[in-house]
C-alpha positions in Angstrom: 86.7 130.2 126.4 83.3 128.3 126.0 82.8 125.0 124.0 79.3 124.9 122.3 78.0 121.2 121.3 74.8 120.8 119.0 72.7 117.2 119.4 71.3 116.3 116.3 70.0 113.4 118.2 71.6 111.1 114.9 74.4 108.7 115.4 76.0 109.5 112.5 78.5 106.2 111.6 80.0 106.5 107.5 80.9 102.8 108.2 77.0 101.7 108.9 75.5 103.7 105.9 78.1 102.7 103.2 78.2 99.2 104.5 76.6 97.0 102.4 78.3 99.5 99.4 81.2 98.9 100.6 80.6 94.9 100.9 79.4 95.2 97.7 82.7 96.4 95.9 85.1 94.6 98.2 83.1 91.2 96.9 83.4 92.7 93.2 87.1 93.4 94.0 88.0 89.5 95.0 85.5 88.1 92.5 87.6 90.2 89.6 91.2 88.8 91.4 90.0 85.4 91.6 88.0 85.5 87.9 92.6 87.1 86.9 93.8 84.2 88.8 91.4 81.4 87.1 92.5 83.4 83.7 96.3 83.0 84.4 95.6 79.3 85.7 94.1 78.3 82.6 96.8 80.2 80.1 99.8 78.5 82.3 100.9 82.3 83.3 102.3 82.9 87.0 100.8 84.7 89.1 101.3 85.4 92.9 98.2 83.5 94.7 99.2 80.5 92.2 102.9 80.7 93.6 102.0 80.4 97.0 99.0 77.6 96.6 101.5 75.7 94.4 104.6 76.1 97.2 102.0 75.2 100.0 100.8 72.3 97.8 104.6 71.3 97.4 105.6 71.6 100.7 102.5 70.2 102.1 104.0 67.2 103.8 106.7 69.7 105.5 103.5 71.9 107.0 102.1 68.6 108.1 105.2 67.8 110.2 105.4 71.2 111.6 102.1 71.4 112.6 102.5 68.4 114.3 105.5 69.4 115.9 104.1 72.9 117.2 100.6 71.2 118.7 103.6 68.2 120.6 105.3 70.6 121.9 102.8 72.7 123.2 101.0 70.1 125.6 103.9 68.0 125.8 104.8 69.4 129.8 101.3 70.0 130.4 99.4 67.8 132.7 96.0 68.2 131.6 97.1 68.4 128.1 94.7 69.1 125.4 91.8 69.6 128.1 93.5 72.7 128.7 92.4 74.2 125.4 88.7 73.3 126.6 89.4 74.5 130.1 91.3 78.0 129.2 88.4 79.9 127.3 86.2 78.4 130.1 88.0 79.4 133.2 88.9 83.0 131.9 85.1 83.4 130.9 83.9 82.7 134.1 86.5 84.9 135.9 85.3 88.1 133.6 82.0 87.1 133.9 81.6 86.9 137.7 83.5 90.5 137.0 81.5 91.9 134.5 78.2 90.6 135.9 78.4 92.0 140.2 81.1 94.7 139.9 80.1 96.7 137.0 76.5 95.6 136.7 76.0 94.4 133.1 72.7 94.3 131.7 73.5 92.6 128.1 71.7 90.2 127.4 73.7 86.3 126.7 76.3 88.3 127.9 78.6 85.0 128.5 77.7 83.8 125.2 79.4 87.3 123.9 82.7 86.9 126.4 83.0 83.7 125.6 83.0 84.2 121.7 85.1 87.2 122.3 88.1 85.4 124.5 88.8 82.5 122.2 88.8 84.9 119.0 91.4 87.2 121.7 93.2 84.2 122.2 93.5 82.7 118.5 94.7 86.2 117.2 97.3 86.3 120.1 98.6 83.1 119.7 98.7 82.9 116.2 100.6 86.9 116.0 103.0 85.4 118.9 103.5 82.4 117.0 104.1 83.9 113.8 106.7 86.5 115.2 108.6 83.7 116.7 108.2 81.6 113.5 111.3 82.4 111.3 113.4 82.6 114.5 113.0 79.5 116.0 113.2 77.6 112.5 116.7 79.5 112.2 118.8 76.1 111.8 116.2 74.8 109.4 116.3 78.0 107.1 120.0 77.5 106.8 120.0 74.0 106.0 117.1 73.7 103.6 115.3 76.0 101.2 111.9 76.2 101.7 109.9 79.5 101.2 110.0 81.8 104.3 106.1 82.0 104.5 105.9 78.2 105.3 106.5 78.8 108.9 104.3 81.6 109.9 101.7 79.5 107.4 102.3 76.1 109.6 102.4 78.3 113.2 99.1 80.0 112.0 97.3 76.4 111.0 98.7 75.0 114.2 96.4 78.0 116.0 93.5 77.7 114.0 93.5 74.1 115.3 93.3 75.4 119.4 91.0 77.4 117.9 88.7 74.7 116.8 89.3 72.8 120.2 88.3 76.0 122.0 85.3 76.8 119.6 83.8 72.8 120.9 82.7 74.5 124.8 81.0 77.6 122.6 78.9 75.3 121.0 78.1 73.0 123.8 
């Protein structure tokens, strides 16, 4: 049994060549549902994306207080606090880096710059999925006592997030 390969030479990626095709009808896709939800704005019909901005605009004082709750509790036991959102993507970057750089030899160029941007994106995508999981769970004696619209606490534990986030993006631009 012999396996026969033929090199073109050509990295052939679909993605790369349709891209800016594919940019093009995904931004002529959200123009055409925002242009259907201005419509249904204006004619005082429901739709979806009007539901939820109306609910989040109604409940907006409850998403404040969660917020607030989530980003108390998180550095409430914590000695250093909200320095530890500086310190985190900082520390972990210069771990991989030392790593990266004299084990396995990397020869990118602004490589930190790339680890850097690449650990507190990581981290705000897996704290904001871990969050969310845990969302309607841990707001199980709240559900039951009040109605509010299940989507308000992955909503509230995903805004709580992109806040670290911004307090982790301040050493990236620094």
């Amino acid at each position: 049994c012999t396996l026969c390969l033929r090199v073109s030479g050509i990295k052939y990626h679909w993605f790369g060549t349709y891209y800016w095709l594919i940019y093009g009808i995904a931004a002529l896709l959200l123009a055409l549902y925002l242009s259907r939800v201005l419509y249904c704005y204006k004619n005082g019909k429901k739709n979806g994306a009007l539901i939820v901005i109306g609910s989040l605009y109604k409940y907006n004082f409850l998403i404040r207080q969660l917020v607030s709750r989530d980003f108390k509790t998180k550095y409430k036991r914590s000695v250093l606090g909200m320095l530890w959102s500086f310190l985190n993507p900082l520390l972990t970057m210069s771990i991989q880096y030392v790593v990266f750089s004299t084990i396995f030899k990397s020869t990118i160029p602004n490589f930190i710059i790339y680890l850097l941007c690449g650990i507190i994106c990581f981290n705000f995508f897996n704290e904001a999925t871990n969050m969310c999981l845990s969302s309607i769970v841990g707001n199980a004696t709240l559900i039951n006592k009040v109605y509010v619209p299940k989507y308000i606490y992955p909503f509230s534990r995903t805004l709580s997030s992109g806040i670290n986030l911004l307090l982790s993006l301040v050493p990236l631009f620094i």
